[in-house]
C-alpha positions as CSV (number, residue, x, y, z in Angstrom):
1,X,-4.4,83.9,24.1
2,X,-1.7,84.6,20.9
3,X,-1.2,81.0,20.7
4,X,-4.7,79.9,21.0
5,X,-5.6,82.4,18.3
6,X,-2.5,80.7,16.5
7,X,-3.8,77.4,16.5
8,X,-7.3,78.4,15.7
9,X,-5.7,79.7,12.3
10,X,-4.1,76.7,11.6
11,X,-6.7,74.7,11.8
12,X,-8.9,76.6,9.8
13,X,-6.4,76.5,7.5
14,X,-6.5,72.5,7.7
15,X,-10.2,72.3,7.7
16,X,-11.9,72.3,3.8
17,X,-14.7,73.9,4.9
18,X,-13.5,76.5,6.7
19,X,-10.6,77.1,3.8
20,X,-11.6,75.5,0.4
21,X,-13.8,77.8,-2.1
22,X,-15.0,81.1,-2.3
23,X,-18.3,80.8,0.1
24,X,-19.0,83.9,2.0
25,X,-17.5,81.3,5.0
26,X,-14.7,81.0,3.2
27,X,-13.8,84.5,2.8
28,X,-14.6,85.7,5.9
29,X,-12.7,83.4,7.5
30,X,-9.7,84.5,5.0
31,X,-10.0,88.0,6.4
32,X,-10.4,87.7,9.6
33,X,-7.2,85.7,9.9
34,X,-5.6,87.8,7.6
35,X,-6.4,90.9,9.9
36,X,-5.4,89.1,12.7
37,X,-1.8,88.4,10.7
38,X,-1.7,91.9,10.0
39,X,-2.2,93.2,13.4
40,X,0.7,90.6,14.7
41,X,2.7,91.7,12.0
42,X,2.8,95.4,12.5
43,X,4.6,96.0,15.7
44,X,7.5,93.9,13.9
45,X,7.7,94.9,10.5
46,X,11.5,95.1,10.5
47,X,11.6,91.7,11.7
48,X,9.3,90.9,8.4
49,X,11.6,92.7,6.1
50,X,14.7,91.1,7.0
51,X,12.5,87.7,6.9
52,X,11.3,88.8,2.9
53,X,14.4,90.1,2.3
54,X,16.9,86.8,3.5
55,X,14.2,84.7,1.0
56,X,14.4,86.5,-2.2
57,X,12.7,83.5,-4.1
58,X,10.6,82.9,-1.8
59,X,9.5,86.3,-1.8
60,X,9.4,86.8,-5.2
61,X,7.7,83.8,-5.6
62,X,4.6,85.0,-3.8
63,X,4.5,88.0,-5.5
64,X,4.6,86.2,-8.6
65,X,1.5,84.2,-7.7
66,X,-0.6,86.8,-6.3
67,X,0.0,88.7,-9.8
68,X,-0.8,85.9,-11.8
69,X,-4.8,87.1,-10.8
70,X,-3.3,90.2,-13.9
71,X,-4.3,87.3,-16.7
72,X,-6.1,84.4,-14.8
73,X,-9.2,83.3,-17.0
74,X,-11.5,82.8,-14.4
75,X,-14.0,86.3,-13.8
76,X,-12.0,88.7,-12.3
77,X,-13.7,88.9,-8.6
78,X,-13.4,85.5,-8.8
79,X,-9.8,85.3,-9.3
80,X,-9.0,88.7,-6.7
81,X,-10.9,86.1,-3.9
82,X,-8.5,83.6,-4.9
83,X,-5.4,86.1,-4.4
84,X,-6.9,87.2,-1.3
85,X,-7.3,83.9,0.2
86,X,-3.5,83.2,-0.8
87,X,-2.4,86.5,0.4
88,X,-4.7,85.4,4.0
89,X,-2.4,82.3,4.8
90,X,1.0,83.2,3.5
91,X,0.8,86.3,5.9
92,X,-0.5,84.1,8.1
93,X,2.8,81.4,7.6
94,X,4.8,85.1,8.0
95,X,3.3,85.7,11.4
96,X,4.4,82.1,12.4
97,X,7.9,82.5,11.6
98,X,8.1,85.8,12.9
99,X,6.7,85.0,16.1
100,X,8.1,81.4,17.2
101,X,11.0,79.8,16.8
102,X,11.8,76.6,14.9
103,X,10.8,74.8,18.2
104,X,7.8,77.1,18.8
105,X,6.2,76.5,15.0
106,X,6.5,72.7,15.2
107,X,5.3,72.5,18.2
108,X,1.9,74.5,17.2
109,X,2.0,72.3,14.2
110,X,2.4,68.9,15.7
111,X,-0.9,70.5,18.9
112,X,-3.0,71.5,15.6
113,X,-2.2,68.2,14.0
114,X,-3.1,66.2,16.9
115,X,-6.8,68.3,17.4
116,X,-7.7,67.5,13.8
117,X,-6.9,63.7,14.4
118,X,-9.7,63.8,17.8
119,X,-11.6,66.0,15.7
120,X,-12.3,63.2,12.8
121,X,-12.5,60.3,15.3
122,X,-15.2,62.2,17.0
123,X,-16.7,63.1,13.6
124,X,-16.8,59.8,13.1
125,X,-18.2,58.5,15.8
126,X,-20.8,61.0,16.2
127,X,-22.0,61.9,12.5
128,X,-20.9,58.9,10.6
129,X,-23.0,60.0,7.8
130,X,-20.7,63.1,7.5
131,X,-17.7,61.4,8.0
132,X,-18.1,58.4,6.3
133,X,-17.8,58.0,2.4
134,X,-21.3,57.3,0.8
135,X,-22.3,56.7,-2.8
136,X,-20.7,54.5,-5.3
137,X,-17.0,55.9,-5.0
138,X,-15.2,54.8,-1.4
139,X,-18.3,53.6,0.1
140,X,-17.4,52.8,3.7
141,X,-14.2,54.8,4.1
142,X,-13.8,57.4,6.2
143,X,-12.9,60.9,5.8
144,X,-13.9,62.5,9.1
145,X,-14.1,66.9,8.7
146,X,-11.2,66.2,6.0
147,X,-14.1,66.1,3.5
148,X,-11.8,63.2,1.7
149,X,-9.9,59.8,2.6
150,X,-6.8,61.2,0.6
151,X,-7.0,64.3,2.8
152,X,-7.4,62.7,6.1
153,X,-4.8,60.0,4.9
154,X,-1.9,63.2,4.8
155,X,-3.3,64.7,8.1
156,X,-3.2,61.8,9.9
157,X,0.2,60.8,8.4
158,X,1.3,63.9,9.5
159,X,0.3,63.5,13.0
160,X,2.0,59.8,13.2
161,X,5.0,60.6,12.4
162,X,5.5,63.8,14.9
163,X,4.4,61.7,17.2
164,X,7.0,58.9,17.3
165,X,9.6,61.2,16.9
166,X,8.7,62.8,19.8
167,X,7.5,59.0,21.7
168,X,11.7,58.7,20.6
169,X,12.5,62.0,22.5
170,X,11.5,60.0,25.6
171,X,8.4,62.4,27.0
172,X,5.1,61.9,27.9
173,X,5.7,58.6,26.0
174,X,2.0,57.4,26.7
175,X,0.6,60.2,24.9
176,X,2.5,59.5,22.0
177,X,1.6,56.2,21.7
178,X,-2.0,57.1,22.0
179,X,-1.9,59.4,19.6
180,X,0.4,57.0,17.4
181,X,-2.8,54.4,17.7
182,X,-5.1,57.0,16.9
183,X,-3.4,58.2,13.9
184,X,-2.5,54.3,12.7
185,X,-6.5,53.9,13.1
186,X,-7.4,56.8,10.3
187,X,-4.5,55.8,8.2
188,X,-6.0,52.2,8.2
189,X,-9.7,53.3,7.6
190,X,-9.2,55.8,5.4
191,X,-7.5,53.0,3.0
192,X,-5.7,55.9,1.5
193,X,-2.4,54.0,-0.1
194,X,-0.5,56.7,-1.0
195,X,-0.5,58.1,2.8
196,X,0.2,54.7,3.9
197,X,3.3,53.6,1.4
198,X,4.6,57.7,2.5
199,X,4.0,57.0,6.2
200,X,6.0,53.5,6.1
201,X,8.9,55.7,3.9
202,X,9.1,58.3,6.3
203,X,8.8,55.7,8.9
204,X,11.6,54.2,8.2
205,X,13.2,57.4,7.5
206,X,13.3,58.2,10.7
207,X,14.6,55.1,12.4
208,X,17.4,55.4,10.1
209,X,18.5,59.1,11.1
210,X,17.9,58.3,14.5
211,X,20.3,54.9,14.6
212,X,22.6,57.0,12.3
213,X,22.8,59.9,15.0
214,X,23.6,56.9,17.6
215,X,26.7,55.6,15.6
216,X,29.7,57.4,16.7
217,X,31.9,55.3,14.3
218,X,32.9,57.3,11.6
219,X,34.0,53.7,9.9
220,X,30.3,52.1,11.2
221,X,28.2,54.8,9.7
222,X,30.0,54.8,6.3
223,X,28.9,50.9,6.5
224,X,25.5,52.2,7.7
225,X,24.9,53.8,4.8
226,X,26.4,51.6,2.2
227,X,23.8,49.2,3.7
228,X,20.6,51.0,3.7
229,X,21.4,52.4,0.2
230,X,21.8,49.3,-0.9
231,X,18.7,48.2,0.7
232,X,17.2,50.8,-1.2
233,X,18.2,50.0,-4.6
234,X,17.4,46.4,-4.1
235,X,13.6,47.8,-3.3
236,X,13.6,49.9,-6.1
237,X,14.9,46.8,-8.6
238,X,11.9,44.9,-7.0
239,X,9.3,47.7,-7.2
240,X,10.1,47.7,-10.9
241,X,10.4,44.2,-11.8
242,X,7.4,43.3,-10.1
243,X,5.1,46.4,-9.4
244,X,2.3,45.0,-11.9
245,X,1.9,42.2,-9.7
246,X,2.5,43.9,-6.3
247,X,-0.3,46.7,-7.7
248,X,-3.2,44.2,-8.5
249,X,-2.5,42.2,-5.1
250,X,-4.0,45.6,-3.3
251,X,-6.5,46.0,-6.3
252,X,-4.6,48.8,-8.1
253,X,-2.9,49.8,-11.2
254,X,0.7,51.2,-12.3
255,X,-1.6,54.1,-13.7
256,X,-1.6,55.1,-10.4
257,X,-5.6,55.3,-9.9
258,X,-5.9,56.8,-13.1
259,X,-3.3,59.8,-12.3
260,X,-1.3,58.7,-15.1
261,X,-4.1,58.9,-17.5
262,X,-5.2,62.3,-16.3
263,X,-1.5,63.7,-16.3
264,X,-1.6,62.6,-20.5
265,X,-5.2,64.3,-20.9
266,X,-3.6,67.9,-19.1
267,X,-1.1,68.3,-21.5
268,X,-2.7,70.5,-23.7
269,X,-3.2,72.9,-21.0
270,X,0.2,73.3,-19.9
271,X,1.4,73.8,-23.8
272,X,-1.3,76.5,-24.5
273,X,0.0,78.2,-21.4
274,X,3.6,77.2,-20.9
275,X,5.6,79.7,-19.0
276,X,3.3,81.7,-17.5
277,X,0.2,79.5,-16.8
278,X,-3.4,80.4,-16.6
279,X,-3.1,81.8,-13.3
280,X,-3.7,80.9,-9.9
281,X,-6.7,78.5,-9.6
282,X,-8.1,79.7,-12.7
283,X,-8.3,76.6,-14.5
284,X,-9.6,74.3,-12.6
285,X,-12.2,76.8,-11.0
286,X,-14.0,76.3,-14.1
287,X,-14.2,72.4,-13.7
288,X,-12.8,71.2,-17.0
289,X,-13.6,67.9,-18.2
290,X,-10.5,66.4,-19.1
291,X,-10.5,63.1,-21.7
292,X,-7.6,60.3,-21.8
293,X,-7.5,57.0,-23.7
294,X,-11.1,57.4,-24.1
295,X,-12.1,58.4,-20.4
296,X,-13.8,61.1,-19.3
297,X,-12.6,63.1,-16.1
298,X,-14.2,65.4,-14.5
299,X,-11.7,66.7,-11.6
300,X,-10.9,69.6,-9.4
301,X,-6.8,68.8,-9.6
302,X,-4.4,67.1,-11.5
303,X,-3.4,64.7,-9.0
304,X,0.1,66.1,-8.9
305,X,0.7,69.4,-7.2
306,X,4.0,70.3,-9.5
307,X,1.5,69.7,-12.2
308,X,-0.6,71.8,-10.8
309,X,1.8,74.5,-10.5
310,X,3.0,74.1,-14.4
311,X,-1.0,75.0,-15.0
312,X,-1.6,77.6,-12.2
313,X,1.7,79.8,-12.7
314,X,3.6,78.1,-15.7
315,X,7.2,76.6,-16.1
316,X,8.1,80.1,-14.3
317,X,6.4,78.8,-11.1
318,X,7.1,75.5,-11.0
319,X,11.0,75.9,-11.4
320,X,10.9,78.7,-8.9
321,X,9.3,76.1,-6.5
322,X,11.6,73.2,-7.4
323,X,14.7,75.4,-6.9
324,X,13.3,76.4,-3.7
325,X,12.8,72.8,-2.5
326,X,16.1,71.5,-3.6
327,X,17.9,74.3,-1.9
328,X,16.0,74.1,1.3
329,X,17.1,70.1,1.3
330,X,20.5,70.8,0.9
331,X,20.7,73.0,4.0
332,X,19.0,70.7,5.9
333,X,21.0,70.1,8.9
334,X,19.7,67.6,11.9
335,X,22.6,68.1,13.9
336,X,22.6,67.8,17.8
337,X,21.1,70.6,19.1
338,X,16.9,70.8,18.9
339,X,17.4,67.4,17.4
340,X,13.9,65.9,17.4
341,X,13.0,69.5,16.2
342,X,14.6,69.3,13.1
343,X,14.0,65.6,12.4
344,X,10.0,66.7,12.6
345,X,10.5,69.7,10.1
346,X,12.6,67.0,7.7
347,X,10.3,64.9,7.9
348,X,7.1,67.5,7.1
349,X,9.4,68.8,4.4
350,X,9.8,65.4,2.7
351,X,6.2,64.8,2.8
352,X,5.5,68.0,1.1
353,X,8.3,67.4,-1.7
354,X,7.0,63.4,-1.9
355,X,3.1,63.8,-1.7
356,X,3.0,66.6,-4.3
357,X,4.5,64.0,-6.7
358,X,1.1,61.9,-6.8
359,X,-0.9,64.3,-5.0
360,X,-2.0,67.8,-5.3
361,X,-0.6,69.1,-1.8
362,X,0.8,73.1,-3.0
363,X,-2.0,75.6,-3.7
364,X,-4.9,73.6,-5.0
365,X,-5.3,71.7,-1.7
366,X,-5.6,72.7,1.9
367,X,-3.5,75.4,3.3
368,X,-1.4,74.5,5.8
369,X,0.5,72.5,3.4
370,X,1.9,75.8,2.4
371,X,1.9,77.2,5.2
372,X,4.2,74.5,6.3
373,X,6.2,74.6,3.4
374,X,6.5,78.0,4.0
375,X,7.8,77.7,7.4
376,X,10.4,75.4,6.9
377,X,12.0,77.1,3.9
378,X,12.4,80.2,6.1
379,X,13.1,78.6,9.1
380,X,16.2,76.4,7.6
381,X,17.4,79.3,5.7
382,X,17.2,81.2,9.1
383,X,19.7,78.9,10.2
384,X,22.1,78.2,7.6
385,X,22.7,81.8,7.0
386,X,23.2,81.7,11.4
387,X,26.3,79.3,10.7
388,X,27.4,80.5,7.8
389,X,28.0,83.6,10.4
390,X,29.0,81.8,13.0
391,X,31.8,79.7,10.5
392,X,32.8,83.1,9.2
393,X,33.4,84.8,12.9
394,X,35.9,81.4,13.7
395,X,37.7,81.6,10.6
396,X,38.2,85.4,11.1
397,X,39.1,84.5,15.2
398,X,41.6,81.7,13.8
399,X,43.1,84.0,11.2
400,X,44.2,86.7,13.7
401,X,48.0,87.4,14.1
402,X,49.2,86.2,17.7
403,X,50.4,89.5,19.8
């Protein structure tokens, strides 16, 4: 039941309507799962502190956001909702990594994941008026319960690329593949080219760590990688010599879809609150019309969720998050042991770090994108500071004086 309960949450937390807003729904919902996090939380409260207390940034961090409510602009009920939603699924991520292991909170992620890709087929299929973009902007595209093509685009992205690694770890391989089909469908009708250009990185990505892993050549990998970074560069080179060109053959723009218009046109907003910000979701509650190069855009998000952090919590926030992220990629280790494990949570973790470049994907979006940030920063410091103990304990063995 703990684990049906578990992926209930999460996919509440990956459902708009069930998570975006501050509907009586939508609130509810928050404290229900919240309750439900506190109950699992109680009984092992010493397993939380030593969690809080082995991620001071990450800790502090949260704090810091759920006080930024102190001089948010928005109406203050409004903006205590707002903490209280925040405060529902980061005790929510707590009760994950309290609860399951590495293995254990991938695994729930990768089952929610694959639910959410049926659900929008079926959605669909079944209510194509609901799931299908109407009106003048996307006409035709679908978005199944994701409520957008951009938001299905990272779900289903998601979903893909757990699934070939684990079609690589060599079980239930037809599963895989049907969920790989599936996935590849909603990536390719949801025409969102951001999820498509990250799902071909990662992709790729992937076949690289796993043909790396294969080479036992300390001579051959060096070669490896002298190759594929120069493969790399030679893309890059090409992606800037000729992305004009490569951007109108797919009928877009080096602005980005307009991003970089609307990142010009929120500058003003960061300067008039620089450090601190206006606090969480308190500027773009109030729908602000923002105006670039003569445009008019009326928007819910920056398009960028570092941006988005600069306006929610200030420079404060923002560097607190990119420290966090930097760190966290550093002590990434996909070593031997849980291997496909760890290549999954890399791979999440990229996609979050990526995504939030063009896309708002932090606090201003869905949930479980925290949530799984969340998870992975505690989960690979949970593990480095494990060998840093286990290194320590050799060193000490093979220091000891001979009797």
């Amino acid at each position: 039941m703990k684990h049906v309960l578990t992926v209930a949450g999460l996919l509440a937390f990956s459902i708009p309507y069930a998570c975006q807003g501050l509907s009586p729904r939508v609130i509810t919902i928050s404290l229900l799962i919240l309750l439900f996090s506190y109950t699992m939380l109680l009984p092992s409260l010493k397993s939380l502190i030593a969690t809080l207390v082995d991620n001071p940034l990450l800790t502090l961090l949260m704090l810091y956001i759920a006080a930024s409510c102190l001089w948010a602009e928005q109406e203050q009920t409004s903006s205590l909702l707002m903490v209280l939603k925040f405060l529902a699924f980061s005790t929510f991520g707590l009760y994950l990594v309290t609860h399951y292991t590495t293995q254990g909170c991938i695994r729930l992620l990768v089952v929610t994941l694959s639910i959410l890709s049926i659900l929008n087929l079926l959605a669909v299929l079944l209510v194509p008026s609901f799931a299908i973009h109407g009106g003048v902007e996307h006409t035709g595209l679908w978005k199944g319960i994701s409520g957008h093509k951009n938001t299905l685009g990272t779900l289903s992205l998601l979903s893909f690329v757990s699934h070939v690694i684990y079609f690589f770890r060599g079980k239930h391989k037809v599963l895989h593949i049907g969920f790989i089909l599936l996935n590849a469908l909603l990536l390719i009708e949801c025409q969102s080219t951001t999820s498509l250009v990250l799902t071909s990185s990662l992709f790729v990505f992937i076949l690289f760590i796993l043909l790396f892993k294969r080479i036992r050549s300390i001579a051959l990998r060096g070669f490896f990688i002298s190759c594929s970074c120069l493969f790399v560069l030679l893309g890059l080179v090409f992606i800037f010599t000729y992305g004009d060109a490569i951007a109108s053959e797919f009928g877009k723009t080096t602005t980005l879809t307009g991003r970089t218009e609307i990142w010009q046109g929120i500058g003003g907003a960061i300067q008039s609150h620089y450090w601190f910000g206006h606090g969480y979701g308190s500027y773009w509650a109030a729908r602000p019309s923002i105006y670039a190069n003569g445009i008019r855009f009326d928007l819910t998000s920056s398009h960028s969720g570092f941006r988005d952090l600069w306006i929610d919590v200030g420079l404060t926030g923002l560097l607190a998050t990119i420290t966090l992220a930097i760190t966290t990629l550093f002590k990434f280790r996909i070593g031997k042991a849980d291997m496909y494990t760890w290549l999954t949570a890399a791979v999440f973790f990229l996609f979050i770090v990526l995504n939030n470049i063009t896309d708002s994907r932090f606090l201003n979006s869905l949930s479980i994108y925290w949530i799984i940030f969340m998870v992975i920063v505690i989960k690979v410091q949970e593990r480095h500071k494990l060998a840093v103990a286990e290194k320590a304990n050799s060193t000490a063995l093979s220091t000891q004086p001979l009797h």
